[in-house]
N, CA, C and O atoms as CSV, one atom per row, in Angstrom:
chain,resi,resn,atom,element,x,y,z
A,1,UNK,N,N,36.523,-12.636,-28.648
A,1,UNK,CA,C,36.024,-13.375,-27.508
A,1,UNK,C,C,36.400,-12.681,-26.200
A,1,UNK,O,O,35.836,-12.897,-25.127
A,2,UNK,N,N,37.451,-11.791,-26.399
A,2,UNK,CA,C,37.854,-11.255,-24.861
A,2,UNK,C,C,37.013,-10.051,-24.382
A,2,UNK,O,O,36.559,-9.783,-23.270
A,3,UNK,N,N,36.946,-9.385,-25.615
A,3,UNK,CA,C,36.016,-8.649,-25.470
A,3,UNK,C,C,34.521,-8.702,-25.242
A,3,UNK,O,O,33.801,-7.773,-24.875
A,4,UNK,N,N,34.173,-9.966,-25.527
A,4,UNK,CA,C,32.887,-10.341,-25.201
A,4,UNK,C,C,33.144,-10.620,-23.547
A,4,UNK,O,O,32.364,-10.009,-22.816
A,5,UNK,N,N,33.821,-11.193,-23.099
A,5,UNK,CA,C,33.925,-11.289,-21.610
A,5,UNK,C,C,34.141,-10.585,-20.909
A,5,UNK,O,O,33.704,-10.687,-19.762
A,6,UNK,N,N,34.856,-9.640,-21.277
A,6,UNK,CA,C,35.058,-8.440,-20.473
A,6,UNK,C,C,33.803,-7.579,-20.243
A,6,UNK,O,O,33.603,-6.899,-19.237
A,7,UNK,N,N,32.869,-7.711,-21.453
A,7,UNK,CA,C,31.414,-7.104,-21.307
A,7,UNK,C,C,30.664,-7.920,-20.669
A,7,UNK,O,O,29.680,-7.398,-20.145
A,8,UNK,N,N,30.793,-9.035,-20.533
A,8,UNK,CA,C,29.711,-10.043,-19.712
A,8,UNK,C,C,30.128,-9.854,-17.982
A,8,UNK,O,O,29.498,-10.215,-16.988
A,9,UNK,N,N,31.325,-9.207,-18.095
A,9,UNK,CA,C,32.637,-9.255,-16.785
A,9,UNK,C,C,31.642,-7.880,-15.949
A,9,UNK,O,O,31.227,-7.913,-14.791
A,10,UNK,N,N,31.486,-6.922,-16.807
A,10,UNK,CA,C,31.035,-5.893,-16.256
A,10,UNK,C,C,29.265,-5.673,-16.495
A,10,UNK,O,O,28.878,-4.743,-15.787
A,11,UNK,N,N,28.485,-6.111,-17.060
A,11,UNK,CA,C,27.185,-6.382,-17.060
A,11,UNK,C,C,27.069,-7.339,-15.204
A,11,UNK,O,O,26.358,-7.240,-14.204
A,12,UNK,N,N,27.682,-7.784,-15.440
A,12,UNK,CA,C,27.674,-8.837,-14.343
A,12,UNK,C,C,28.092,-7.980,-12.654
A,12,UNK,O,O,27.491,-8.228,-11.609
A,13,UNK,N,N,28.985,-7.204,-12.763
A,13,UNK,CA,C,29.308,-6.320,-11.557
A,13,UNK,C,C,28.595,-5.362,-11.446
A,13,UNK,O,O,28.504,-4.858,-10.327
A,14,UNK,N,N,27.715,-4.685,-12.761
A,14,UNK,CA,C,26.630,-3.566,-12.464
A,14,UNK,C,C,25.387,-4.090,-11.728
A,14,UNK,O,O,24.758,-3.395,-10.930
A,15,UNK,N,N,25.018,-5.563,-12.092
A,15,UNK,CA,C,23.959,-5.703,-11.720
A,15,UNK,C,C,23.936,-6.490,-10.300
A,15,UNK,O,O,23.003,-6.311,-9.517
A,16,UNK,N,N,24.795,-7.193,-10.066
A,16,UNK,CA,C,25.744,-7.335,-8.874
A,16,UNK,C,C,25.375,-6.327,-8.017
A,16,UNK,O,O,24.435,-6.560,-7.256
A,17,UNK,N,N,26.062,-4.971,-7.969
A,17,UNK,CA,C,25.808,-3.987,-7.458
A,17,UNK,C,C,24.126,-3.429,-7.466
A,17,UNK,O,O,23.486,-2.883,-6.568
A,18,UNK,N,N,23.872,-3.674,-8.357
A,18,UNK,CA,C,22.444,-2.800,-8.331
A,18,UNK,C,C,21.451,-3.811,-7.452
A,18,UNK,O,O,20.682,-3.418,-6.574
A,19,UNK,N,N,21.592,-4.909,-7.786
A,19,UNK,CA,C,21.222,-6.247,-6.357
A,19,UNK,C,C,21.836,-5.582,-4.848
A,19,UNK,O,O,21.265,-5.210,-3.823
A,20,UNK,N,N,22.857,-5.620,-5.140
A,20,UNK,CA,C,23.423,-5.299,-3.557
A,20,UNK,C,C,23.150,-4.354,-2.709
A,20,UNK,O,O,23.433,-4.335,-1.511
A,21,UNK,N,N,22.448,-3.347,-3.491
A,21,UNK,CA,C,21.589,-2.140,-3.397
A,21,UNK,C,C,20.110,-2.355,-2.603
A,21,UNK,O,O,19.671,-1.829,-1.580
A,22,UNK,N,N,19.523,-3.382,-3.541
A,22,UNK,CA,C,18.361,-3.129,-3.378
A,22,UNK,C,C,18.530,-3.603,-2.411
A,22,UNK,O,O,18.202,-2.851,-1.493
A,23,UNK,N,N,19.109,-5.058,-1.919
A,23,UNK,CA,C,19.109,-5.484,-0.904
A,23,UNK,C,C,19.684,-4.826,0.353
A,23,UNK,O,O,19.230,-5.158,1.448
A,24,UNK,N,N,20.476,-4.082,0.276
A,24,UNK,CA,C,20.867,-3.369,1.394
A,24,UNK,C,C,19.714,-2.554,2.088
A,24,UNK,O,O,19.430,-2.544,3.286
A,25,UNK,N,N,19.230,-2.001,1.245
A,25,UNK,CA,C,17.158,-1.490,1.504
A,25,UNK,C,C,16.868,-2.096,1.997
A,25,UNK,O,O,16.515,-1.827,3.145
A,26,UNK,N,N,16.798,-3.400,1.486
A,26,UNK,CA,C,15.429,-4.220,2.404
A,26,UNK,C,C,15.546,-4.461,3.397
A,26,UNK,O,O,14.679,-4.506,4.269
A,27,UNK,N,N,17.422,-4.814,3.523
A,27,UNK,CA,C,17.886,-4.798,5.134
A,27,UNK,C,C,17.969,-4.567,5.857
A,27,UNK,O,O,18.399,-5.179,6.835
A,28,UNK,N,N,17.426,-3.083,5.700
A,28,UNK,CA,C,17.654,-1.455,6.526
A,28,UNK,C,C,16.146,-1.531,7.019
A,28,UNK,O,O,15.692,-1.232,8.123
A,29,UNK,N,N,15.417,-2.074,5.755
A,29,UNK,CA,C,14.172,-1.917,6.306
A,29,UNK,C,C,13.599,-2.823,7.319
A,29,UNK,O,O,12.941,-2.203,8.154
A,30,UNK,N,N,13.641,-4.008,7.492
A,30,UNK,CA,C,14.171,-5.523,7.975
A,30,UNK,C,C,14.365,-4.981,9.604
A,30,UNK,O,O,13.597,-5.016,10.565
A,31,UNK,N,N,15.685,-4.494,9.447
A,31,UNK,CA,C,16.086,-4.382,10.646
A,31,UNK,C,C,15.250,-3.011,11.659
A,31,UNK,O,O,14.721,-2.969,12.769
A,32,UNK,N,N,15.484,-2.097,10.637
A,32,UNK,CA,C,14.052,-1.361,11.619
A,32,UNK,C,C,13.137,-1.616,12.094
A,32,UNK,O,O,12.741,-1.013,13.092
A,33,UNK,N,N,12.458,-2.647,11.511
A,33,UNK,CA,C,11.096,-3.568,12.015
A,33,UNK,C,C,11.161,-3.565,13.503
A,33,UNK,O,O,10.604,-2.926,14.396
A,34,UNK,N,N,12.597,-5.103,13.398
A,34,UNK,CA,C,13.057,-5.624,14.257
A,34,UNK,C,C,13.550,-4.803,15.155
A,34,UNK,O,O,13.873,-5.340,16.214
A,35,UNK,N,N,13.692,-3.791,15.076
A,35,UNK,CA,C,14.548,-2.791,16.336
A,35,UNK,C,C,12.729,-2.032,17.164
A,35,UNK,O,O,12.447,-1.782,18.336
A,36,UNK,N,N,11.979,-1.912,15.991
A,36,UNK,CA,C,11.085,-1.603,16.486
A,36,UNK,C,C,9.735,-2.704,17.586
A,36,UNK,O,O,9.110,-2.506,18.628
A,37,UNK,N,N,9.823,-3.626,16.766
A,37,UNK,CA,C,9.405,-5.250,17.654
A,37,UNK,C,C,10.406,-5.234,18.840
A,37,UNK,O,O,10.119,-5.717,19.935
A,38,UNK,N,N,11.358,-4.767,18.615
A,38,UNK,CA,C,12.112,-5.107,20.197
A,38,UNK,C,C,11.639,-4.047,21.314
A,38,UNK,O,O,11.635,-4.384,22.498
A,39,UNK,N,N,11.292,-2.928,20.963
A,39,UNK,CA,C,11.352,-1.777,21.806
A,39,UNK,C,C,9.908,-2.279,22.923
A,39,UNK,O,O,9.802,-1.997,24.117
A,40,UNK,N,N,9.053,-2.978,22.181
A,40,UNK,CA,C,7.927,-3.739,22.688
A,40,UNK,C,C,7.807,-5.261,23.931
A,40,UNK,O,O,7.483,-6.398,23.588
A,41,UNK,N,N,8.075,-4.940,24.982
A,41,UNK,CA,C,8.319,-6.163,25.864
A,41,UNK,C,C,7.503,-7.536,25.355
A,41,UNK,O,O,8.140,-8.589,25.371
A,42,UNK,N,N,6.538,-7.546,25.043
A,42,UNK,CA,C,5.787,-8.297,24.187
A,42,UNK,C,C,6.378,-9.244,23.409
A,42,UNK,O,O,6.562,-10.448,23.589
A,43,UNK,N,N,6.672,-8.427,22.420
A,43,UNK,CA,C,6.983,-8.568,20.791
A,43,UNK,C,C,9.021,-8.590,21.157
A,43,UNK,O,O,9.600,-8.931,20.126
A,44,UNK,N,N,9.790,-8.369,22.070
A,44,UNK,CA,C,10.668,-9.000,21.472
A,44,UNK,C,C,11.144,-10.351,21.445
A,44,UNK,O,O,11.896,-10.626,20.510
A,45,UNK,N,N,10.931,-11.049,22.083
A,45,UNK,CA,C,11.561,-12.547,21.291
A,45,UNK,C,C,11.104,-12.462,19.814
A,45,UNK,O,O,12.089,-12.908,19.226
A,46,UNK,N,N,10.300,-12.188,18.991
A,46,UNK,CA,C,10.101,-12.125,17.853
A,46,UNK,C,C,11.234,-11.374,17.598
A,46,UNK,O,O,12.183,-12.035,17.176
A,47,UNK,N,N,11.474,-9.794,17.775
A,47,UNK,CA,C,12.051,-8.926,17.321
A,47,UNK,C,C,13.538,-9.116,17.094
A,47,UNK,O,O,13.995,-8.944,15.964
A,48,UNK,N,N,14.470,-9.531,18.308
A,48,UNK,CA,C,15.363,-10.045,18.272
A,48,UNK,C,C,16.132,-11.250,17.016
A,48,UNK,O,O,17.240,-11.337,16.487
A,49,UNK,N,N,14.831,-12.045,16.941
A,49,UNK,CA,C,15.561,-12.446,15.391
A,49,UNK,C,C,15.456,-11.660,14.294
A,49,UNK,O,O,16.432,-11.629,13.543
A,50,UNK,N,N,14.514,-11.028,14.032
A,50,UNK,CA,C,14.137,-10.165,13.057
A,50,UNK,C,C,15.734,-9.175,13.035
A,50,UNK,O,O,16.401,-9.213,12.002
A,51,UNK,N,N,16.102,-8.552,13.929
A,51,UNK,CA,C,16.778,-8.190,14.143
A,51,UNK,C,C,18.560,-8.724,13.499
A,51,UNK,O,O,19.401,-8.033,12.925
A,52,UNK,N,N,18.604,-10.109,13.878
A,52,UNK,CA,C,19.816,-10.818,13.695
A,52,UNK,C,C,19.302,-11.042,11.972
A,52,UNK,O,O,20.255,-11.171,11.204
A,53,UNK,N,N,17.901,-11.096,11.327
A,53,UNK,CA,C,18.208,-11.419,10.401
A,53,UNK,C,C,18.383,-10.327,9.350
A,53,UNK,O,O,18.734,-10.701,8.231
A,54,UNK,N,N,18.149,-8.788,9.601
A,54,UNK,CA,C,18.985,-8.061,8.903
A,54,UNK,C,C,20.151,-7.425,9.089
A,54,UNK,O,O,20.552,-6.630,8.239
A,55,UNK,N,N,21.021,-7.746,10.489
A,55,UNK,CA,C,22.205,-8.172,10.188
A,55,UNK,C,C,22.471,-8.943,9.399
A,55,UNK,O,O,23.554,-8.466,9.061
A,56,UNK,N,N,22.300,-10.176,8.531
A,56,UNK,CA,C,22.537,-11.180,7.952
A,56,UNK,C,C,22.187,-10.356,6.455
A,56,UNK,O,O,23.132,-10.125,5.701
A,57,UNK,N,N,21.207,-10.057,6.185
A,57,UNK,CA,C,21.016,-9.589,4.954
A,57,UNK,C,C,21.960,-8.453,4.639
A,57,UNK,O,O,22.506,-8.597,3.545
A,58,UNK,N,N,22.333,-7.259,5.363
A,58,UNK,CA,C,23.518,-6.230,5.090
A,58,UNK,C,C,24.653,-6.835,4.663
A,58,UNK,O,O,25.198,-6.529,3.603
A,59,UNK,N,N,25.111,-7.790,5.511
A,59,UNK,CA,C,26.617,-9.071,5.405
A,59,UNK,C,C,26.568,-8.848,3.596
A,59,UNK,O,O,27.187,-8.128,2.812
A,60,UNK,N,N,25.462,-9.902,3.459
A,60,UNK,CA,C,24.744,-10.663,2.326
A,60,UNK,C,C,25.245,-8.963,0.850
A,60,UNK,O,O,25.859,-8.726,-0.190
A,61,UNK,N,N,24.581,-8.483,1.665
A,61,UNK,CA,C,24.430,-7.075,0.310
A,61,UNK,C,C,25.936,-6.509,-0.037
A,61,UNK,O,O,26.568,-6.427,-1.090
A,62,UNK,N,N,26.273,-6.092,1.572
A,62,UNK,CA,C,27.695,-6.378,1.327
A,62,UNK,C,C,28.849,-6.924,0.343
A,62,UNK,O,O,29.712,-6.297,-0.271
A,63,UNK,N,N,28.548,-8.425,0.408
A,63,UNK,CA,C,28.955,-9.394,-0.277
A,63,UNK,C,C,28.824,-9.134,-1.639
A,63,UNK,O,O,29.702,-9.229,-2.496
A,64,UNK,N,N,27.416,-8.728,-1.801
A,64,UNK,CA,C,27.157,-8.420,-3.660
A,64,UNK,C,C,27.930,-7.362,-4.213
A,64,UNK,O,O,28.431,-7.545,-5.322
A,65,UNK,N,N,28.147,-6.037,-3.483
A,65,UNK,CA,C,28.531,-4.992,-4.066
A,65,UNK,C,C,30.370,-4.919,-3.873
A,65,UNK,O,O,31.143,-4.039,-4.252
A,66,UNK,N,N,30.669,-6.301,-3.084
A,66,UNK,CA,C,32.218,-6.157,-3.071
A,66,UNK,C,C,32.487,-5.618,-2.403
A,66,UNK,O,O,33.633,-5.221,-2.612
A,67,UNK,N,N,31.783,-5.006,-0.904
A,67,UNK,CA,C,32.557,-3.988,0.013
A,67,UNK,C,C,33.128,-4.811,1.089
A,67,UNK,O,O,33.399,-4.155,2.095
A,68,UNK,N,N,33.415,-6.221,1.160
A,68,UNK,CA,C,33.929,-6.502,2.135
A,68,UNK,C,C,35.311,-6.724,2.443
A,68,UNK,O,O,35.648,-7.025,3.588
């Protein structure tokens, strides 16, 4: 049984990580948007959240892969 957990222990932190990954992407991508909507007098009040919300998603990815 310990050994079964210890494999469920680490199935669980690979994919953890491999989540925390992807999401760190999307965040990167997210926030470029938003940096780019801001550069636009127009378009930033939009951009600006866009902005705060991939700050929030990096945190988030962060969180998955254990780097905090």
């Amino acid at each position: 049984m310990g050994a079964l957990n210890k494999l469920l222990g680490a199935v669980l932190g690979i994919l953890g990580a491999v989540l925390g990954a992807v999401l760190g992407i999307v965040a990167g991508l997210v926030w470029l948007v938003g940096i780019i909507l801001s550069a636009t007098i127009i378009l930033a009040p939009v951009g600006i959240p866009v902005v705060k919300l991939g700050k929030s998603l990096f945190s988030i990815s962060g969180n998955l892969m254990h780097l905090s």
